[in-house]
C-alpha positions in Angstrom: -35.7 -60.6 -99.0 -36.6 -63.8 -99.9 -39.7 -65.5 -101.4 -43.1 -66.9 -99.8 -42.6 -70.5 -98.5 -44.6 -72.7 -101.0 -46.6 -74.2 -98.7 -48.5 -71.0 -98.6 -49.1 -70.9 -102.4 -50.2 -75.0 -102.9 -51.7 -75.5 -99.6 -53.2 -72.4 -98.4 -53.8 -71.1 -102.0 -52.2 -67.5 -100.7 -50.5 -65.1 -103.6 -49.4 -62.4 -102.1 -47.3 -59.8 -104.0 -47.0 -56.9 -102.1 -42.8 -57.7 -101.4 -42.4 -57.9 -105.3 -44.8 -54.8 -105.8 -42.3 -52.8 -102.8 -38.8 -54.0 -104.9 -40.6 -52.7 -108.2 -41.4 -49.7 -106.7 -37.8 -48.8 -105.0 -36.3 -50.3 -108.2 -35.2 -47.1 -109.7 -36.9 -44.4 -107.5 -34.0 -42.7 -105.7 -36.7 -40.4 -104.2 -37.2 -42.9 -101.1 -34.9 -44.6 -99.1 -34.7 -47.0 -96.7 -35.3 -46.4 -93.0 -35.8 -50.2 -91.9 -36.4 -53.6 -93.7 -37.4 -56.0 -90.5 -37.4 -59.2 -92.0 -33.9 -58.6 -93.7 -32.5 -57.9 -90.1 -34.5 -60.8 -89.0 -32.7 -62.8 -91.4 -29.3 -61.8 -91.4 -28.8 -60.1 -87.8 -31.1 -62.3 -84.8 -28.7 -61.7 -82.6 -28.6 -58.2 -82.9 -32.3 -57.8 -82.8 -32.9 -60.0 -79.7 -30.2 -57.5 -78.1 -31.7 -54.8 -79.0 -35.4 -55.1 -79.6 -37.9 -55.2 -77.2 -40.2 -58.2 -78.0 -38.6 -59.6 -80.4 -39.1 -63.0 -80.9 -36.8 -65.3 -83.2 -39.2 -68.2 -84.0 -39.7 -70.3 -86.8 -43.4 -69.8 -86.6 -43.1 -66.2 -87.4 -40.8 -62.9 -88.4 -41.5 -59.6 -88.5 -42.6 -57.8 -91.4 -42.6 -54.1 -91.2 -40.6 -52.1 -94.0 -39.8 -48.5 -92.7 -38.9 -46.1 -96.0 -38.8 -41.9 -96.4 -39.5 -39.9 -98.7 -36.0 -37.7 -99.5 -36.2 -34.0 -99.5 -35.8 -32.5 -102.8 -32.5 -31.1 -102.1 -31.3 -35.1 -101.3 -32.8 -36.5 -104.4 -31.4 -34.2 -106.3 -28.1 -34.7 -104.9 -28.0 -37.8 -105.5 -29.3 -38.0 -109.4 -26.4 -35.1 -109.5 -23.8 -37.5 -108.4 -25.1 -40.6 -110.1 -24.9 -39.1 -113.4 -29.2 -38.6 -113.9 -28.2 -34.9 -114.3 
């Protein structure tokens, strides 16, 4: 959801791409969705993950990271090329 801070590119000399590589990739493929983006809901809903998550931490010196997505069943993906006009 948002880019790498730069310190990590001119100090640490990390490029990581993997986030850009993920939006690419769910770009236009309407055969995966989206289960659960953690550092989204870190970003826009603390509160509701303190509540709610066990271990959850809210520090600057960190944020969660995993990206939870699922294949669709064929009859789902072709439901919804059907109503998007793909079909």
């Amino acid at each position: 959801p948002q880019d790498y801070p730069m310190e990590w590119y001119l100090e640490y000399k990390h490029f990581w791409t993997e986030q850009y590589l993920l939006y690419l990739f769910l770009l236009y493929n309407s055969q995966f969705e989206i289960i659960f983006a953690s550092n989204y809901m870190h970003l826009k809903y603390p509160a509701e993950m303190r509540e709610n998550l066990v271990g959850y931490l809210s520090t600057e010196k960190g944020w969660p990271g995993s990206f939870w997505m699922r294949r669709k069943d064929n009859n789902e993906t072709h439901e919804h090329m059907k109503v998007n006009g793909s079909i």
